[in-house]
N, C-alpha and C positions, 0 to 999 in steps of 0.2 A: 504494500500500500504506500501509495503519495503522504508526502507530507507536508500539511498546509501552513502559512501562516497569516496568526489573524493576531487584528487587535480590537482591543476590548476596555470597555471604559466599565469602571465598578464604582457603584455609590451605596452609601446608607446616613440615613439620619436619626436613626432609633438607637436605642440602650446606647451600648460604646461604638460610636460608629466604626473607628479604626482598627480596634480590635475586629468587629465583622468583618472589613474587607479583609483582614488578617490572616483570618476561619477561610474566606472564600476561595484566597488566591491556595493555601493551602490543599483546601479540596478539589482543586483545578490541576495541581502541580498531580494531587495522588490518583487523578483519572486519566493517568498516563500520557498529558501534555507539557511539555519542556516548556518552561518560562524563560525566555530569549530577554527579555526587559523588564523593565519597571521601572515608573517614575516616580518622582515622590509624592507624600498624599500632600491633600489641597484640600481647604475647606471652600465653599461656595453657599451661597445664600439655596434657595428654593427656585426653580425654575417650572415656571407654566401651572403654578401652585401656592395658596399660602401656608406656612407654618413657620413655627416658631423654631422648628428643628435646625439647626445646620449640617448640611452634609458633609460628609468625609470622603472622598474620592481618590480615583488612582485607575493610572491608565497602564497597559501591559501589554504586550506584544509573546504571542506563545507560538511554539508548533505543537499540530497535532496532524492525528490520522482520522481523525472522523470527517463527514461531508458538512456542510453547512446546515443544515437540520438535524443531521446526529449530534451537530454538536448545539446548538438547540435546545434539542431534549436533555442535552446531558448538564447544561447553565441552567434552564428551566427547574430538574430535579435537584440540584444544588439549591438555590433560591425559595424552594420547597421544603427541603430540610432543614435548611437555617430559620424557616420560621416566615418565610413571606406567605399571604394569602392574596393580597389581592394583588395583579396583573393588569397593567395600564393598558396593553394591545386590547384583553377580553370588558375591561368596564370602561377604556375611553375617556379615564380620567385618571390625573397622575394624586399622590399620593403621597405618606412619608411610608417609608418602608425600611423593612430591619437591612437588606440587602437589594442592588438592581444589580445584572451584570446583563451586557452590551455587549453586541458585536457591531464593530465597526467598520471594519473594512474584512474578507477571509480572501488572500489570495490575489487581491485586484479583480475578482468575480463581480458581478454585477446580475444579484439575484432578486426575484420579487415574487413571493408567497403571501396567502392571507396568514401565515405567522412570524414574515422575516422578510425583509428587505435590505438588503446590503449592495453598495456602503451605507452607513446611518447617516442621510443626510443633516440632521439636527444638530448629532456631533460635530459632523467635519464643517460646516458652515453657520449654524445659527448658535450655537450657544459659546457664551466666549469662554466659560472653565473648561471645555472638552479644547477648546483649540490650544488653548495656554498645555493642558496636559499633553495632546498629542505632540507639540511644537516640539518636545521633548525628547521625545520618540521615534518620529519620522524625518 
């Protein structure tokens, strides 16, 4: 099997937030994908949402072997174990959440599903803490 590389923006503004992304990048490392980078974490206000929370974020760049929807399902079940319930694709509305992890770009692919669209256009041009983190990166 090929091996891909994607990058990935992770946030949370619940309990400790940097410890979650901590827990996450960890569980990313143990489902047998090579972390190639990491930026440093970043706090940012709320985007397209109010609260009171501040997020903790952090951008990262991995190889793996799954396809863009295995790997999908496999960031979905992570985000499900740490305790997320709700999913802004299925309610349409964003949220404070214990953990989000993002794909951003997998491979310079250029994919559109009703559950993924890559690259994340939001990340790479509209919101300015995803650019500041990927600047980093890329």
């Amino acid at each position: 099997m090929s091996q891909h590389k994607v990058v990935l923006l992770l946030g949370s503004n619940l309990g400790n937030p940097k410890k979650n992304l901590e827990t996450a990048i960890i569980k990313i490392k143990e489902g047998n994908n090579e972390i190639l980078q990491l930026s440093e974490f970043m706090t940012s206000e709320p985007v397209e949402f109010a609260s009171s929370n501040i997020f903790c974020n952090i951008a990262m760049i991995i190889s793996t072997q799954r396809s863009p929807l295995q790997f999908l399902d496999f960031i979905k079940d992570i985000e499900a174990q740490m305790g997320r319930v709700n999913d802004s694709k299925i309610t349409g509305e964003y949220t404070d959440r214990i953990i989000d992890i993002d794909i951003v770009t997998f491979n310079g692919l250029k994919f559109v599903s009703e559950r993924l669209e890559i690259p994340h256009k939001k990340h790479l041009s509209e919101r300015a803490f995803s650019r500041i983190l990927l600047k980093d990166l890329i």
